[in-house]
ROBA-400212 format. One line per field, with one value per residue: residue in three letters; chain; x, y, z of N, C-alpha, C in turn. Coordinates in pm, 1 decimal, decimal comma. Each point is the difference from the previous one (the first is absolute). Layout:
res: [ALA|...]
chain: [A|...]
n.u: [X|...]
n.v: [Y|...]
n.w: [Z|...]
ca.u: [X|...]
ca.v: [Y|...]
ca.w: [Z|...]
c.u: [X|...]
c.v: [Y|...]
c.w: [Z|...]
This chain:
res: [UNK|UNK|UNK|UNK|UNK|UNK|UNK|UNK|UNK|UNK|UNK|UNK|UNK|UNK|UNK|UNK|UNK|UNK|UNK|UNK|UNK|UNK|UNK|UNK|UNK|UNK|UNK|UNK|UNK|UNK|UNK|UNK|UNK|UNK|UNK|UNK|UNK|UNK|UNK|UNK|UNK|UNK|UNK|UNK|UNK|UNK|UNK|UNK|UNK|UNK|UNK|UNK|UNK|UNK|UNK|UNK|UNK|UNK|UNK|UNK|UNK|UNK|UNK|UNK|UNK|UNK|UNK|UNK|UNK|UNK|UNK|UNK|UNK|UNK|UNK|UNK|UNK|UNK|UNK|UNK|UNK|UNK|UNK|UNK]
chain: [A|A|A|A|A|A|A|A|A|A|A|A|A|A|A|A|A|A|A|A|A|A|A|A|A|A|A|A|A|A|A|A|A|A|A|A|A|A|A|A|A|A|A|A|A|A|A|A|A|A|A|A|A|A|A|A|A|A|A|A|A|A|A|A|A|A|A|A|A|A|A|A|A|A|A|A|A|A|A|A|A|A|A|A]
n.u: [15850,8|-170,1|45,4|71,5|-92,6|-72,5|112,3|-10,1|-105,8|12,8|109,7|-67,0|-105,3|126,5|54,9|-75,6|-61,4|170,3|2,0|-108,4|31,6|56,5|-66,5|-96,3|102,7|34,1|-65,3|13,4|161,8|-7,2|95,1|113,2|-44,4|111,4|51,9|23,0|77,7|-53,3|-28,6|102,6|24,0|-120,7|0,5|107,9|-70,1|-173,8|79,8|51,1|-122,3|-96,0|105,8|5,9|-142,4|0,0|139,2|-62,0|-99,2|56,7|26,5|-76,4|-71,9|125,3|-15,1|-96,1|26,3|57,7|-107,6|-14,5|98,6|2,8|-126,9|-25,7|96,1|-39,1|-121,8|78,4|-49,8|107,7|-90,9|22,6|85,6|-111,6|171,0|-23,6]
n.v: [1543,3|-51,4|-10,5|6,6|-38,0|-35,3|-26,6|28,0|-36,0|-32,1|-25,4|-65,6|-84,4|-37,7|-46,4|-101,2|-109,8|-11,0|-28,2|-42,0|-104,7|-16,9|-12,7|-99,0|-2,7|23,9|-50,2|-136,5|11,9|120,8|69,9|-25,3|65,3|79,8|-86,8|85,3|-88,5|-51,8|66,3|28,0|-127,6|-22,5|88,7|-39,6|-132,7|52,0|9,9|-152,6|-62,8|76,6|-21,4|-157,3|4,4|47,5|-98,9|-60,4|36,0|96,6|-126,1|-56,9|88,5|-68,3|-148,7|44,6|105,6|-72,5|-110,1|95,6|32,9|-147,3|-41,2|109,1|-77,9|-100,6|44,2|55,0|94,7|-57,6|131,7|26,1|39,2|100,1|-10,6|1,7]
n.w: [24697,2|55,3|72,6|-135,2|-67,1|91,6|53,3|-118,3|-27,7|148,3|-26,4|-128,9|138,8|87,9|-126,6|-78,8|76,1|-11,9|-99,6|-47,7|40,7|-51,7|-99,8|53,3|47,0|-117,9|-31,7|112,8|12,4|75,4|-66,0|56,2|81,4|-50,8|77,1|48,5|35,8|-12,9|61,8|49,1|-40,4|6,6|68,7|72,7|-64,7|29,2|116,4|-12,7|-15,9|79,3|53,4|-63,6|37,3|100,1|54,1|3,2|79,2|62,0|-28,0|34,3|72,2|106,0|-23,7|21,0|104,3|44,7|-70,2|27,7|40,0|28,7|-33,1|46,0|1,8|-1,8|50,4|81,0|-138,4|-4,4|6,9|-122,0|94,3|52,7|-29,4|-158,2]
ca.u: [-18,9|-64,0|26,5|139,7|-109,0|-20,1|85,9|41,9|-140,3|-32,3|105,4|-68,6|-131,1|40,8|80,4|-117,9|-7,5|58,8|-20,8|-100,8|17,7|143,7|-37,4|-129,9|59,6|56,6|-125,3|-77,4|58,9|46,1|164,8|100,1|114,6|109,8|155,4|28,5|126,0|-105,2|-65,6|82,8|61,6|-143,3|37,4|147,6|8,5|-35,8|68,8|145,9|-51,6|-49,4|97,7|11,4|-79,4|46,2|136,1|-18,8|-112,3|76,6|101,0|-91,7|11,3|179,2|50,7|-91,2|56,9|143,1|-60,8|-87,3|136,0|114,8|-111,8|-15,8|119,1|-34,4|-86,5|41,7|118,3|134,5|-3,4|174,5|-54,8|-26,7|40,0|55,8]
ca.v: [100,6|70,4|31,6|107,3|82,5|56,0|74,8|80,1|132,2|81,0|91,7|113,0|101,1|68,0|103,3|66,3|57,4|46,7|85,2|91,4|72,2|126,1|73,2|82,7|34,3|88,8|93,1|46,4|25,7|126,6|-34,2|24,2|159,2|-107,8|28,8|163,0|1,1|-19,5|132,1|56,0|-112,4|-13,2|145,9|-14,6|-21,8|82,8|112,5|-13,0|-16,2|142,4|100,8|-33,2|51,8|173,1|33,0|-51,7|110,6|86,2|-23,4|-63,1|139,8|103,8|-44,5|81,3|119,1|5,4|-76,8|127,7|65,1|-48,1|9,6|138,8|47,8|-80,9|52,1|157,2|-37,2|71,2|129,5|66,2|147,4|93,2|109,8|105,7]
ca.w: [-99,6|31,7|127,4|-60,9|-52,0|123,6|106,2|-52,2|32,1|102,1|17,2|-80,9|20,9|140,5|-57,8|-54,8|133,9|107,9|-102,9|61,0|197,8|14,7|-73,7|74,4|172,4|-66,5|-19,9|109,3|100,3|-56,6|-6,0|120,5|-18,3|-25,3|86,2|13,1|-83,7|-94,7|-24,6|-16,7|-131,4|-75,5|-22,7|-113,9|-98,5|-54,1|-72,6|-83,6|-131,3|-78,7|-23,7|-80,9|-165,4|-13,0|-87,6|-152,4|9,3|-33,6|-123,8|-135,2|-44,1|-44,5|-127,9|-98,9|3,0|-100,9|-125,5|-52,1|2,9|-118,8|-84,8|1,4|-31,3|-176,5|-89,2|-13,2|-105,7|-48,9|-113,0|10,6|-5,9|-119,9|39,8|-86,4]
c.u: [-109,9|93,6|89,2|-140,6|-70,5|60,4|45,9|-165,9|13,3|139,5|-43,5|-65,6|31,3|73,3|-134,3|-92,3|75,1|38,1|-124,3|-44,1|103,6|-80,8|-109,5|95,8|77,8|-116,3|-113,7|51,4|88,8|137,8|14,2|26,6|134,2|77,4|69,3|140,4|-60,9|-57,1|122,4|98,0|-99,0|6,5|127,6|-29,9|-50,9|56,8|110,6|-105,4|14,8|135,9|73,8|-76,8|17,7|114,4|-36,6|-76,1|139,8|114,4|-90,5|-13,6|89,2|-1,4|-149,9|52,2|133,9|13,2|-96,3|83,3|38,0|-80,0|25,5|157,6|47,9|-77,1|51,9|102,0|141,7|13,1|182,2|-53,1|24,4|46,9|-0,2|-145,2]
c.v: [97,4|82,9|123,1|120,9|34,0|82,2|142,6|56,8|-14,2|118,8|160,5|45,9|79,9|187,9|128,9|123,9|94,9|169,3|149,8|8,4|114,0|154,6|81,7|-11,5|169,7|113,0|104,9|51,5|143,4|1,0|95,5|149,8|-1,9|125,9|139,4|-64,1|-99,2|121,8|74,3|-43,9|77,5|171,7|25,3|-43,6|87,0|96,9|61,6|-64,9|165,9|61,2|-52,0|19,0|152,9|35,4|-82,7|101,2|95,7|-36,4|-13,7|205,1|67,0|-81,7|50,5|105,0|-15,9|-53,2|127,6|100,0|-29,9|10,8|148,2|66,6|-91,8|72,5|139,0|-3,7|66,3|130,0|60,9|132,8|93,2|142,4|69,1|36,2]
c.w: [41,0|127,4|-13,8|-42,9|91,9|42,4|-140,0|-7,9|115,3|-19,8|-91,7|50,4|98,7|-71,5|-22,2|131,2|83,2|-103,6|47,4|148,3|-24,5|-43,5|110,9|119,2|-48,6|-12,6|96,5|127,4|-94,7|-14,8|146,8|-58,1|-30,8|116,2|-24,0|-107,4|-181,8|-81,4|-79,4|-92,9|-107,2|-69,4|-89,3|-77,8|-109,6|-72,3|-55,6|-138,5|-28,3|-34,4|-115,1|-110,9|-6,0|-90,1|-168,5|-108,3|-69,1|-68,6|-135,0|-41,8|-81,4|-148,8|-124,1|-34,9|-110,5|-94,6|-39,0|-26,2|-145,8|-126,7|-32,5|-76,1|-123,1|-107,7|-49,7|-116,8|29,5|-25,9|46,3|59,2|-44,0|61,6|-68,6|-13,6]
């Protein structure tokens, strides 16, 4: 029984340990430049996000514009006109 409890805190303390070694080898060694084709994934993406908040960007606009339209043409009364 002791021997099951043992062997489960050293396994905790190796986790524990192998845990923050990770952390200060992460810390003290600078990240890798990333790979010209890296670079270039990393860029596309960018910029299929921006071109996606751009087109939302300009729908979210078009549907104000035409919820202001429609507002603007509710409020306007019926008058018969006034041909005579």
């Amino acid at each position: 029984m002791n021997t099951d409890r043992a062997s489960c805190n050293t396994t905790l303390a190796f986790s524990f340990q192998a845990k923050y070694l990770m952390r200060i080898h992460e810390i003290q060694t600078p990240p890798k430049p990333p790979t010209p084709e890296q670079a270039r994934i990393k860029g596309l993406q960018q910029s299929v996000e921006k071109t996606r908040d751009t087109l939302q960007a300009e729908r979210d606009r078009q549907r104000v514009q035409r919820d202001a339209q429609r507002k603007q043409k509710l409020q306007l009364p019926a008058s018969p006109s006034a041909s005579t």
